[in-house]
C-alpha positions as CSV (number, residue, x, y, z in Angstrom):
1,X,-47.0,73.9,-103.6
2,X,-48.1,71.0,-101.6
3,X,-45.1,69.3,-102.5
4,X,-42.7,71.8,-100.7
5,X,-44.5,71.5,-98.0
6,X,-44.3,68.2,-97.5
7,X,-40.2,68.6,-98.1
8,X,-40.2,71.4,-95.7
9,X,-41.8,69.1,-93.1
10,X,-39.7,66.3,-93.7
11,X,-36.6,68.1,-93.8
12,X,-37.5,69.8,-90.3
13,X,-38.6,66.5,-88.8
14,X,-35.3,65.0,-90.1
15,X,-33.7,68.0,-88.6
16,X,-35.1,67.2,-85.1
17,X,-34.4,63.7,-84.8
18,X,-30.8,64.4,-85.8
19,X,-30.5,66.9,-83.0
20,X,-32.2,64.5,-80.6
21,X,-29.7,61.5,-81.5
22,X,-26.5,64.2,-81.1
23,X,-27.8,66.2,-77.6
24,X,-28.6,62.6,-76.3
25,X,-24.7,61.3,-77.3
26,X,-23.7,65.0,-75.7
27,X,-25.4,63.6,-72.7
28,X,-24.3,60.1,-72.1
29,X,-20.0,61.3,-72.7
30,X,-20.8,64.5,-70.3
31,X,-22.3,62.6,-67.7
32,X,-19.8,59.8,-67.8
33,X,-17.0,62.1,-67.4
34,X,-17.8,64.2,-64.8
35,X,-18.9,61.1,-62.8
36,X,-16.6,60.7,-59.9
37,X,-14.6,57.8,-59.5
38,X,-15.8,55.7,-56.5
39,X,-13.3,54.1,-54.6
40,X,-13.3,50.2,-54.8
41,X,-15.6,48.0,-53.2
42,X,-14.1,46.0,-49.9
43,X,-14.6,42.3,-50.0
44,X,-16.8,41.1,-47.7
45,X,-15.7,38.7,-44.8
46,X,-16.8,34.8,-45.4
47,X,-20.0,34.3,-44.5
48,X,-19.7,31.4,-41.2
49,X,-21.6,28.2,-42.3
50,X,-24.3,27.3,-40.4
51,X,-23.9,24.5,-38.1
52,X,-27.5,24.0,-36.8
53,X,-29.4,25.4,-33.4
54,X,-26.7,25.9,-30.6
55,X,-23.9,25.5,-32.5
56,X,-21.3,27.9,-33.2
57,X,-18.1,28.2,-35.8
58,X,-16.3,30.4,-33.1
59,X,-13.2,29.9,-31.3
60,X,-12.8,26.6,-29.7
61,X,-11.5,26.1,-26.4
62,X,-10.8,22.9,-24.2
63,X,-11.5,22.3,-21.1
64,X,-10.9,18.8,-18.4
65,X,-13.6,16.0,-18.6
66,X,-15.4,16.2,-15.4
67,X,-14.0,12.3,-14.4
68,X,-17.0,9.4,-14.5
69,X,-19.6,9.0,-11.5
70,X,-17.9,7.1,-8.5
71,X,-14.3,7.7,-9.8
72,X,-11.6,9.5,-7.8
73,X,-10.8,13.3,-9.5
74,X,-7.6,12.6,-9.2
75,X,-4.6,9.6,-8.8
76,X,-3.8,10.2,-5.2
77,X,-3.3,13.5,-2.7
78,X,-1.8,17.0,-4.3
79,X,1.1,17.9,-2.6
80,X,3.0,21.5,-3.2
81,X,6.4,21.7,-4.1
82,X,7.8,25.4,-3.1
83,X,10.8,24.5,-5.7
84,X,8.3,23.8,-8.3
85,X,4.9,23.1,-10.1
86,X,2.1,21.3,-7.8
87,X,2.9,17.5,-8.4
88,X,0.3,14.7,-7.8
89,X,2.0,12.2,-5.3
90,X,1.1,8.6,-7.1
91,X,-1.3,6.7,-4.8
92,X,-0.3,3.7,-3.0
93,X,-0.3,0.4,-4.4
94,X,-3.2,-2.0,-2.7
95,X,-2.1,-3.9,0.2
96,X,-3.0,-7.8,-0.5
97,X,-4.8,-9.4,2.8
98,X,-3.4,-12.0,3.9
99,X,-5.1,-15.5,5.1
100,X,-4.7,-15.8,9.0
101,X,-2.5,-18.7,10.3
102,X,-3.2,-20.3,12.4
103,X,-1.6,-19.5,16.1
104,X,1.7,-21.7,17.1
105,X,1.5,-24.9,18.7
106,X,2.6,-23.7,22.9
107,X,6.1,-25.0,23.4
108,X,6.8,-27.2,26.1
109,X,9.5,-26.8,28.0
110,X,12.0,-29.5,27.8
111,X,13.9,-28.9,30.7
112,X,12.5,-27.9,34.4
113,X,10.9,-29.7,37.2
114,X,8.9,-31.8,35.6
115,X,11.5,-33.2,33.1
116,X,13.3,-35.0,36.5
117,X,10.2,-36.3,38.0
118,X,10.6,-39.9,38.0
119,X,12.9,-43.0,38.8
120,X,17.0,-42.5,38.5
121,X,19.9,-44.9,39.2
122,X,22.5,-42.9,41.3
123,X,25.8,-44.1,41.3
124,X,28.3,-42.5,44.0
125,X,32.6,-42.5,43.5
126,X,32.9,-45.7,44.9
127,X,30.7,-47.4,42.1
128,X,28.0,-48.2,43.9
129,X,24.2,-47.6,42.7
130,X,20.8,-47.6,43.6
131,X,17.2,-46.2,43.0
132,X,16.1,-42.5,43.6
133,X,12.4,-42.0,42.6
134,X,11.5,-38.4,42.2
135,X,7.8,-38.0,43.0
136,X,5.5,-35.2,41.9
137,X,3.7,-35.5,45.1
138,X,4.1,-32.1,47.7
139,X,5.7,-32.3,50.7
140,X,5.3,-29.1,52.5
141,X,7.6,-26.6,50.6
142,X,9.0,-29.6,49.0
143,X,8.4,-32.5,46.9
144,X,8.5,-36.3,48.1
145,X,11.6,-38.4,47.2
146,X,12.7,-42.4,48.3
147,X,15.4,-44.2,47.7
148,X,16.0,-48.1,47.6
149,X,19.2,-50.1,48.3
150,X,21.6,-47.6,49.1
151,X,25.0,-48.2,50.9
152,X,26.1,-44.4,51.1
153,X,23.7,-43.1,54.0
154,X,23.6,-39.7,53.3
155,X,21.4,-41.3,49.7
156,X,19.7,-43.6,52.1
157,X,17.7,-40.9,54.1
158,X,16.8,-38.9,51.1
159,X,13.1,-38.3,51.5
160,X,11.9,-35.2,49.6
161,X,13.8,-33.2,47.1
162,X,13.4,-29.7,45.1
163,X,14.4,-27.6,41.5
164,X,16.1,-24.6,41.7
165,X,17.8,-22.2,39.6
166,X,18.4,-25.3,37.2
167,X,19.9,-27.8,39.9
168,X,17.8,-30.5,42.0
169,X,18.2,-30.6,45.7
170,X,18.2,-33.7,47.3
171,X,17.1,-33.5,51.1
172,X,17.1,-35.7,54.1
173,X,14.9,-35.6,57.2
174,X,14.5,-31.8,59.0
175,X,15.6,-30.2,55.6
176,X,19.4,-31.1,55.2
177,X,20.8,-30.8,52.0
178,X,22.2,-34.7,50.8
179,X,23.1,-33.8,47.1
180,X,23.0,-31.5,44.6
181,X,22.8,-32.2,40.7
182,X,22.9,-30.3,37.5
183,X,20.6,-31.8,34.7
184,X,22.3,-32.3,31.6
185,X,19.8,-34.2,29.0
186,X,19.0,-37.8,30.2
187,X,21.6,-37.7,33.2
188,X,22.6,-35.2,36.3
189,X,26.0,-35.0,37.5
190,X,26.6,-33.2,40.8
191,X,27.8,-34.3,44.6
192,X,27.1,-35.8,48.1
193,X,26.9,-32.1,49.9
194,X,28.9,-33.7,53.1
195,X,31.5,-35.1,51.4
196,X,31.5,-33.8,48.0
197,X,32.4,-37.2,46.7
198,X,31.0,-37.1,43.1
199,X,27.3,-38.0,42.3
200,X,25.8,-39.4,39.1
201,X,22.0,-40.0,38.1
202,X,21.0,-41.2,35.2
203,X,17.4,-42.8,34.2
C-alpha cells in the first residue's frame, strides 16, 4: 500500500511539471505572435564632435579682415559707376620732391645805353676820323659827350648825346641833333643829320 502511494504521488507530480513545461511553451509562441510589429527604428543624426568652450561645428561664414592699425581701409576714394558695380579708383602714385635749384644767374643786357658808353673812332664819307667819347656823366636830360680832332663841324660841336628806341643821338650845343647811329655789335652805322652824308663808329 505505501508503495502505490508513493507511485500515485510521483505520477501526479510528474503530471504537473509536464503541464507547467507545455502551458509555459503555450505562453512564450502566444505572446510572440500577437506582439505587434514595431515599425523600425530611425537612425540617429551624427552626434557634432566637440571642439572645446566657444567653439562651434556649425555653419561657417566669412567675413573681411578689419585692415591693421594705421592702414588705409581701402586703396584710394570709391567712386560709383551708374553703368555698373562701385569700383575703387586706384590711388595716385607718390609725387617725388624735388631738390630746389638754385635761382638763375640775372642776365645782363648786352645791348642798351650802357653797352655805348665809352670812346669810338667816327669816320664820316670823306674818310676822315676822329675820337667821340661817350660819357656816363648827366647832362640835364642828357648825357655828356666830346670829341677830339674833327674836320666835319657838325662832329666837332658834339657835346652831349642820348639812347633811344635802340639808336644814339648825337647833339650839339642848345639841343640840335648832329647824328644818328644804329648799334650793330662792336660798331654803329648811321648819318650827319644836316647832310645825311654817311657816319661810321666803331671802338
Amino acid at each position: 500500500m505505501p508503495r502505490q502511494i508513493l507511485c500515485t504521488v510521483a505520477a501526479l507530480a510528474l503530471a504537473a511539471s509536464a503541464g507547467a513545461c507545455s502551458s509555459s511553451r503555450f505562453d512564450s509562441g502566444l505572446n510572440a505572435s500577437a506582439r505587434p510589429v514595431g515599425r523600425p527604428a530611425r537612425p540617429l543624426p551624427p552626434e557634432e564632435p566637440d571642439l572645446g568652450p566657444g567653439l562651434s561645428s556649425g555653419p561657417v561664414t566669412s567675413a573681411p579682415l578689419a585692415p591693421p592699425p594705421g592702414a588705409s581701409a581701402a586703396p584710394g576714394p570709391v567712386v560709383a559707376n551708374p553703368s555698373g558695380p562701385i569700383m575703387a579708383e586706384p590711388s595716385p602714385a607718390p609725387v617725388q620732391q624735388q631738390a630746389a635749384l638754385p635761382p638763375p644767374p640775372p642776365v645782363v643786357a648786352s645791348g642798351g645805353r650802357s653797352a655805348v658808353v665809352g670812346g669810338w673812332t667816327a669816320k664820316d664819307a670823306t674818310g676822315a676820323s676822329c675820337r667821340v667819347n661817350l660819357a656816363s656823366t648827366p647832362a640835364l636830360d642828357l648825357y655828356k659827350a666830346s670829341s677830339t680832332g674833327c674836320a666835319n663841324k657838325d662832329l666837332a660841336k658834339v657835346t652831349a648825346w642820348d639812347y633811344r628806341d635802340g639808336e644814339v643821338y648825337l647833339y650839339q650845343p642848345g639841343g640840335t641833333v648832329a647824328a644818328r647811329l644804329r648799334p650793330a655789335g662792336g660798331a654803329m652805322d648811321g648819318a650827319l643829320s644836316k647832310s645825311g652824308a654817311p657816319l661810321a663808329m666803331v671802338r
